[in-house]
Every structure is written in C-alpha cells, then in structure tokens.
C-alpha positions as CSV (number, residue, x, y, z in Angstrom):
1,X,-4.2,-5.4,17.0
2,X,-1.2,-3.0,15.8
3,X,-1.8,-0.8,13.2
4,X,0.2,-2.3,10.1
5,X,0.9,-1.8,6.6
6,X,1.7,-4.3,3.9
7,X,3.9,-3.1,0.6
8,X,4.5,-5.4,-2.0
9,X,6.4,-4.6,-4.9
10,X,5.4,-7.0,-7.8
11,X,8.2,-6.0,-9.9
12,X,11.1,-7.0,-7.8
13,X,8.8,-9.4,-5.5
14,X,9.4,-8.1,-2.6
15,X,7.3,-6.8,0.4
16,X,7.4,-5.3,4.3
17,X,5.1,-5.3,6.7
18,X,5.4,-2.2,8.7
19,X,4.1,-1.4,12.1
20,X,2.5,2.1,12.3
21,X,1.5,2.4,16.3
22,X,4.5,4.2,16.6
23,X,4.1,7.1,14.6
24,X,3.5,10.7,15.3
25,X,0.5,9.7,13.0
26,X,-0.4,6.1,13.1
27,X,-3.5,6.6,10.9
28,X,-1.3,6.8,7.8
29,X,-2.8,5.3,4.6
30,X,-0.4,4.8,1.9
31,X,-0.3,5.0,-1.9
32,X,1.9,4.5,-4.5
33,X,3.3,7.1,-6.7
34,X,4.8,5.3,-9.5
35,X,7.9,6.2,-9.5
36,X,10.6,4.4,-9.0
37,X,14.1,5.7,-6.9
38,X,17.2,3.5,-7.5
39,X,14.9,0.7,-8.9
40,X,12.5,1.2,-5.7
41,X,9.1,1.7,-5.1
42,X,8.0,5.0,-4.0
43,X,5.5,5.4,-1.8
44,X,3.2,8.6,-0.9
45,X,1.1,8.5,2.7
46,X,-2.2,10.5,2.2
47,X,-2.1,12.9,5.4
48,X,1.1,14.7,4.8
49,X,1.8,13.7,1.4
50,X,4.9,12.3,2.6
51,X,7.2,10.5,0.0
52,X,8.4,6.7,1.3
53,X,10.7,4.2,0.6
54,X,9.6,0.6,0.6
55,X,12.7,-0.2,3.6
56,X,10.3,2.3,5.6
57,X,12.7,5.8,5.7
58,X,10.4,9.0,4.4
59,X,12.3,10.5,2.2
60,X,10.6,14.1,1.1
61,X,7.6,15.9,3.0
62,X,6.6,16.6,6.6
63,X,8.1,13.1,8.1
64,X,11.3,13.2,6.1
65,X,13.6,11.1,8.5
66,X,10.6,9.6,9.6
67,X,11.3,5.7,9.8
68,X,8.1,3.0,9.8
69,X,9.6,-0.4,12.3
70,X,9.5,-3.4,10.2
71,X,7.4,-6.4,11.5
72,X,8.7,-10.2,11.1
73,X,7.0,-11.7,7.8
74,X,7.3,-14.7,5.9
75,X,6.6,-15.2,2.4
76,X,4.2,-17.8,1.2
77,X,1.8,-19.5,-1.3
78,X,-2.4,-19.0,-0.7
79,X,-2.3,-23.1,0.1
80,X,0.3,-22.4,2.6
81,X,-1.6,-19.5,4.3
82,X,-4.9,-21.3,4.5
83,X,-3.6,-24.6,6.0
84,X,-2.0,-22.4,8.9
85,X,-5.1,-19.8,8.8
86,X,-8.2,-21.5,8.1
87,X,-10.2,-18.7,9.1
88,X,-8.6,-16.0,6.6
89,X,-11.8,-13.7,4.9
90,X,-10.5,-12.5,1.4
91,X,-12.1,-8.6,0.7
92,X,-12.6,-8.0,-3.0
93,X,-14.4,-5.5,-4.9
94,X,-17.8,-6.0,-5.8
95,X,-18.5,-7.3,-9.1
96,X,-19.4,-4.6,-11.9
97,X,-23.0,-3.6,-12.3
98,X,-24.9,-5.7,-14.4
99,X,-25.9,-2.6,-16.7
100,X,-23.3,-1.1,-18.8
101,X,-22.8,2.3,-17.0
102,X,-24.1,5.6,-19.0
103,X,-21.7,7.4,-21.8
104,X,-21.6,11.2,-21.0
105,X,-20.9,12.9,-24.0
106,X,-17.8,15.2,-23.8
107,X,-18.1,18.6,-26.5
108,X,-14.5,19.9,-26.6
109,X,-15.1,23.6,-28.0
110,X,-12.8,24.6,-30.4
C-alpha cells in the first residue's frame, strides 16, 4: 500500500491523488487553510506547517520546493465506483449523541 493523499477542491471540482512514499516525511497529514492563491486551494501539512498547492509544489515553510508525485486517477460517480469496487467500506462520523450536550456559561468581565 503507498502512502497517498486525496485533495479535492469542491469549488473548481477538481482533485489529485498524490503519492507520499517518497518524501523526506511520508507521514504528512494535510489540511486546508482556506485561502485561496490564484484561484487555488491552499494546503497546510501538519508536521512542518508547510504551505501546498493543490498541483503538489510546497510553496512556503520547511519543504518549499518540495514536490508530492501525482498518482493516475479517474473521476467518477458512487454507482460507478461500486460496480468496479464492490467491496469499498465508507468511514463516517458517528452520529451525534442522543443527549443535547451541556451549555457552559461564559461571564465576560467587564
């Protein structure tokens, strides 16, 4: 199994899987920053608070000039997915408690 990360950008609908085995730290985990450069996602990764492009190149921090390789992809509906991957386990978040959670009163002082 290589070491991968998926970025999607719902705005302009487009994603990249990168490969991270490569890396001078393959145990990267990314975030996004929300901020856009040129109309482009920008991406943070949590060790060296790199900043990232969505194409891959780190563009500020410890890894600037740092580039992820790009995996081959394709693009495609749920219904197309599971026909070809029957198997595929979805993760999602547990549901909500079924108690409302407790309020903690905040006392600004003036």
């Amino acid at each position: 199994m290589v070491p991968a990360s998926i970025v999607y950008d719902s705005r302009l609908s487009t994603g990249v899987l990168a490969d991270r085995a490569r890396l001078t730290h393959p145990d990267l985990r990314f975030g996004v920053t929300g901020i856009l450069r040129q109309g482009a996602l920008v991406m943070y990764d949590r060790s060296t608070v790199s900043l990232w492009r969505q194409d891959g190149w780190a563009i500020a921090g410890p890894l600037k000039g740092t580039r992820l390789k790009r995996l081959p992809s394709e693009r495609m509906s749920w219904h197309q997915w599971r026909e070809r991957h029957p198997l595929t386990l979805v993760m999602r978040a547990p549901p909500p408690a079924p108690y409302p959670r407790p309020r903690v009163p905040v006392r600004l002082d003036p």
